[in-house]
C-alpha positions in Angstrom: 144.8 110.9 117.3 146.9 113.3 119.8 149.1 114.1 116.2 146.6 114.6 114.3 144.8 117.2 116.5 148.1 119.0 116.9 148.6 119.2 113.1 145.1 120.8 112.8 145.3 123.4 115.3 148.9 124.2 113.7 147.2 124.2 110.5 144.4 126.3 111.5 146.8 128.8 113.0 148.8 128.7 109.8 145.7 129.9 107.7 144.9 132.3 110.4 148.6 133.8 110.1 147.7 134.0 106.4 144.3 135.1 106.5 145.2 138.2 109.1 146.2 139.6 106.0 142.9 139.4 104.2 141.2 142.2 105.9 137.4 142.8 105.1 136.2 146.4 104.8 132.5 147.1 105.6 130.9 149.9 104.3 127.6 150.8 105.6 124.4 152.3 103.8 123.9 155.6 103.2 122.7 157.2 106.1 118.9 157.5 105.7 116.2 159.6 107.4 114.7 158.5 110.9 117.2 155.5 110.4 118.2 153.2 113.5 122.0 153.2 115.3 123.5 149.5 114.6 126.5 148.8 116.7 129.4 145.9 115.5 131.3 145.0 118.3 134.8 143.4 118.2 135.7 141.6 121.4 139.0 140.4 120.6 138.4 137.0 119.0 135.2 137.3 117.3 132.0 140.1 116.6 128.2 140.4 117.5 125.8 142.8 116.0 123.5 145.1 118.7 120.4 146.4 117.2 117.8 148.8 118.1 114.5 148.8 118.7 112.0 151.9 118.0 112.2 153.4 122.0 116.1 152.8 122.0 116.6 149.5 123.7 120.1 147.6 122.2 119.5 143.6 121.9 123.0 141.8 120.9 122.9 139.3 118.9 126.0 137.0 118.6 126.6 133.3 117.0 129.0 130.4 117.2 129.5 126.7 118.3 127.6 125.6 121.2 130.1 123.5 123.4 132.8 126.2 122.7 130.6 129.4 122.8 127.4 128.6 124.9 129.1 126.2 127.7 132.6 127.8 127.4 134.2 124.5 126.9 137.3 126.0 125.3 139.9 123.4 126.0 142.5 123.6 122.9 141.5 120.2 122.0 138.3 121.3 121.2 139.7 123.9 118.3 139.5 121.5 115.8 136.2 119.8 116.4 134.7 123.2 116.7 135.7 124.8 113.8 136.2 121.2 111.4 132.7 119.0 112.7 131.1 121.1 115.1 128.1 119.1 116.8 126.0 122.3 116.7 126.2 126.2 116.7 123.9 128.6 119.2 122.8 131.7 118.9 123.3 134.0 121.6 121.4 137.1 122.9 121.3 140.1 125.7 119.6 143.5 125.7 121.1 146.3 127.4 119.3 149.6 128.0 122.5 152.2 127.6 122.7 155.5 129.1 123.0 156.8 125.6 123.9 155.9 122.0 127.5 156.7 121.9 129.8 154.2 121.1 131.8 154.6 124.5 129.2 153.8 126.1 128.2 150.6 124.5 132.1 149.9 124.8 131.3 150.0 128.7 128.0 148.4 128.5 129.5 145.2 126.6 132.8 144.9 127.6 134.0 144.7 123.9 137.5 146.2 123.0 135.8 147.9 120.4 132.5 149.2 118.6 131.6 150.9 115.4 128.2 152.7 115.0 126.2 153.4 111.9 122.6 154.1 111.2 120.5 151.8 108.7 117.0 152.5 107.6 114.9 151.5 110.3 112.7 148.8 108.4 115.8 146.8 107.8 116.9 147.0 111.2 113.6 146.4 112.5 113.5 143.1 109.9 116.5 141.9 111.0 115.7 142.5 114.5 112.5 140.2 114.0 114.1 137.1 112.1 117.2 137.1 114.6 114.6 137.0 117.4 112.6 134.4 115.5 115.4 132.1 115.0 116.3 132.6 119.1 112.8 131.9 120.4 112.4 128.7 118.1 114.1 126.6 120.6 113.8 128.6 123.3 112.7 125.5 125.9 116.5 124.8 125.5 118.0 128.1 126.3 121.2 128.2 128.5 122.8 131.2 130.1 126.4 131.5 130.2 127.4 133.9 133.0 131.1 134.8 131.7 129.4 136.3 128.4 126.4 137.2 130.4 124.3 136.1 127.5 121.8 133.8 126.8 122.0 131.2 124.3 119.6 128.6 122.3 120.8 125.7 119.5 120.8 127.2 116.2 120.0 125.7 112.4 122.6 127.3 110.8 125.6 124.8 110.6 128.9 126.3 112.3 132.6 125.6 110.6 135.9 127.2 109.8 134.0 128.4 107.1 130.9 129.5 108.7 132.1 130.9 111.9 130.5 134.4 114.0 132.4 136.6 111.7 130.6 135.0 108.7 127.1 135.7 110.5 128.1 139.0 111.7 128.7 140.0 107.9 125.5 138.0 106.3 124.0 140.2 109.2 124.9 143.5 107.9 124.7 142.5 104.5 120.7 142.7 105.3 121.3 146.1 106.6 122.6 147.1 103.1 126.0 147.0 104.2 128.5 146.3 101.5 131.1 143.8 102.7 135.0 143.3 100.9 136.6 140.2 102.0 136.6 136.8 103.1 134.9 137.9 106.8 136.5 135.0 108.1 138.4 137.1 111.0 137.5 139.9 113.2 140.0 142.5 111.5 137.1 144.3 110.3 137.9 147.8 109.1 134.7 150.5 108.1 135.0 152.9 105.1 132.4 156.0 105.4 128.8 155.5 103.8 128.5 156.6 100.7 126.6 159.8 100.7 123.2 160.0 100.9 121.1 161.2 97.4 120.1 164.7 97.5 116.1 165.6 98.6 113.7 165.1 96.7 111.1 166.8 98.2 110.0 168.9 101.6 109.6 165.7 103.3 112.8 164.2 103.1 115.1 167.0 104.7 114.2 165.8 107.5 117.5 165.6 109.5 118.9 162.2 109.8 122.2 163.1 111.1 121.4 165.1 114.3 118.7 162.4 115.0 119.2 161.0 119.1 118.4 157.3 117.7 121.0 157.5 113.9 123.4 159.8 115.2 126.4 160.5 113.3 126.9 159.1 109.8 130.0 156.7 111.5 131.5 156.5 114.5 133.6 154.5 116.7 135.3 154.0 120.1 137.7 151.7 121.6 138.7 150.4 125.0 142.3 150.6 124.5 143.7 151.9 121.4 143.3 150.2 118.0 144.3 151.3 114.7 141.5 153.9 113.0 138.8 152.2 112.6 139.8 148.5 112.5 139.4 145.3 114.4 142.0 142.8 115.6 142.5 139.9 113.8 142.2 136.1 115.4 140.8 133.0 115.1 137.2 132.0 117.1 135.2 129.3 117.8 132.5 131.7 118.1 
C-alpha cells in the first residue's frame, strides 16, 4: 500500500512537471458600463475568485477537498486520496470590506501572492454572486471555519478530483463572467491577455464611462506580493 501511494504522488508530480507547461490564458469580457471589479487570486498552490456586491463589499469564494482544504489535513499521504477518491469537496467563503479596489490592496487584505482585476457586467457578477452563495448556504448547518485560511467552509455537491480541482472551479467561475479561458486550468499558472475592446456607442446612454468608474476601474490590472512574471501565476499542484 505504502508503494503504491509513493508511485502516485511521484506520478502526480510527474504530470504536474508536465502540465507546468500547459499554461491557461484568461481573457476577460469587454469592459462594460457600470460593470463590477472581479478579483482572481493566486495564493501559490491554488486560486479563489472575490466578487462584488452593488455597495462594494468583496466575498471570496474558493473550492477544494474537504479533509485537505477545510480541516487542513495536508499530510502527503493524503495527496493521492484527495486528488484520485476524494470523500468530498467544500466550498469555502469570507468577505472583506477593503480600503479600496486596487489590487494591492486586496493583495494585503487576502494574503495571496498575487491578484488580477477586471470588471464584468454587473448582472453576471451579481448571478454568480447569488448561485455561489446558494450552493454555500445549502448546507450551511455543517459549516466549519478554518482559522489558518480564515475562511469558512460548508460540504459541497460538486465532486473534487485531479481533474476537477479549485483551478477547474475558479475557471467554470469566470467562464460565467464571460471570460474566455485557453488551457487545461488544471494549475494555477494562470496568465490574463487584455479584454477585447469594448463596441463603440450606440447611443447618448452608453458613454457613460466605465473605465473611470470607483466600482470597474481600469480595463486590467494586477499586483503582486513579491515579484512574478507580467501578469502570470505560479504553477503547482493543490488539493484545493
Amino acid at each position: 500500500m505504502q508503494g503504491e501511494i509513493v508511485f502516485t504522488v511521484a506520478l502526480l508530480a510527474l504530470g504536474g512537471a508536465i502540465a507546468g507547461g500547459c499554461g491557461t490564458t484568461i481573457t476577460p469580457p469587454p469592459a462594460p458600463v457600470g460593470g463590477r471589479a472581479v478579483y482572481v487570486t493566486n495564493y501559490g498552490r491554488h486560486s479563489s475568485v472575490l466578487l462584488s456586491d452593488d455597495a462594494g463589499v468583496l466575498t471570496e469564494f474558493a473550492y477544494g477537498d474537504f479533509r485537505w482544504f477545510a480541516l487542513s489535513d495536508t499530510a502527503w499521504s493524503n495527496i493521492p486520496l484527495a486528488m484520485l477518491f476524494s470523500p468530498g469537496a467544500t466550498i469555502g467563503r469570507r468577505t472583506l470590506r477593503p480600503a479600496d479596489g486596487k489590487p494591492e490592496t486586496v493583495v494585503a487584505a487576502t494574503g495571496a501572492a498575487h491578484v488580477a482585476k477586471f470588471a464584468a457586467p454587473a448582472d453576471k457578477v451579481a448571478a454568480l454572486l447569488a448561485q455561489l452563495n446558494g450552493r454555500f448556504e445549502k448546507r450551511i448547518d455543517e459549516i466549519t471555519y478554518n482559522p489558518t485560511s480564515q475562511m469558512w467552509f460548508a460540504p459541497d455537491d460538486e465532486h473534487y478530483s485531479l481533474l476537477h480541482n479549485c483551478n477547474h472551479e475558479t475557471a467554470s467561475w469566470l467562464r460565467a463572467l464571460g471570460c474566455t479561458i485557453r488551457g487545461p486550468a488544471m494549475f494555477s499558472n494562470f496568465k490574463f491577455a487584455p479584454p477585447p475592446a469594448s463596441p463603440a456607442p450606440t447611443s447618448p446612454a452608453a458613454t457613460s464611462p466605465a473605465a473611470t468608474s470607483p466600482e470597474s476601474g481600469p480595463a486590467m490590472a494586477t499586483a503582486s506580493a513579491a515579484p512574478m512574471s507580467a501578469g502570470a501565476m505560479s504553477a503547482a499542484p493543490s488539493a484545493r
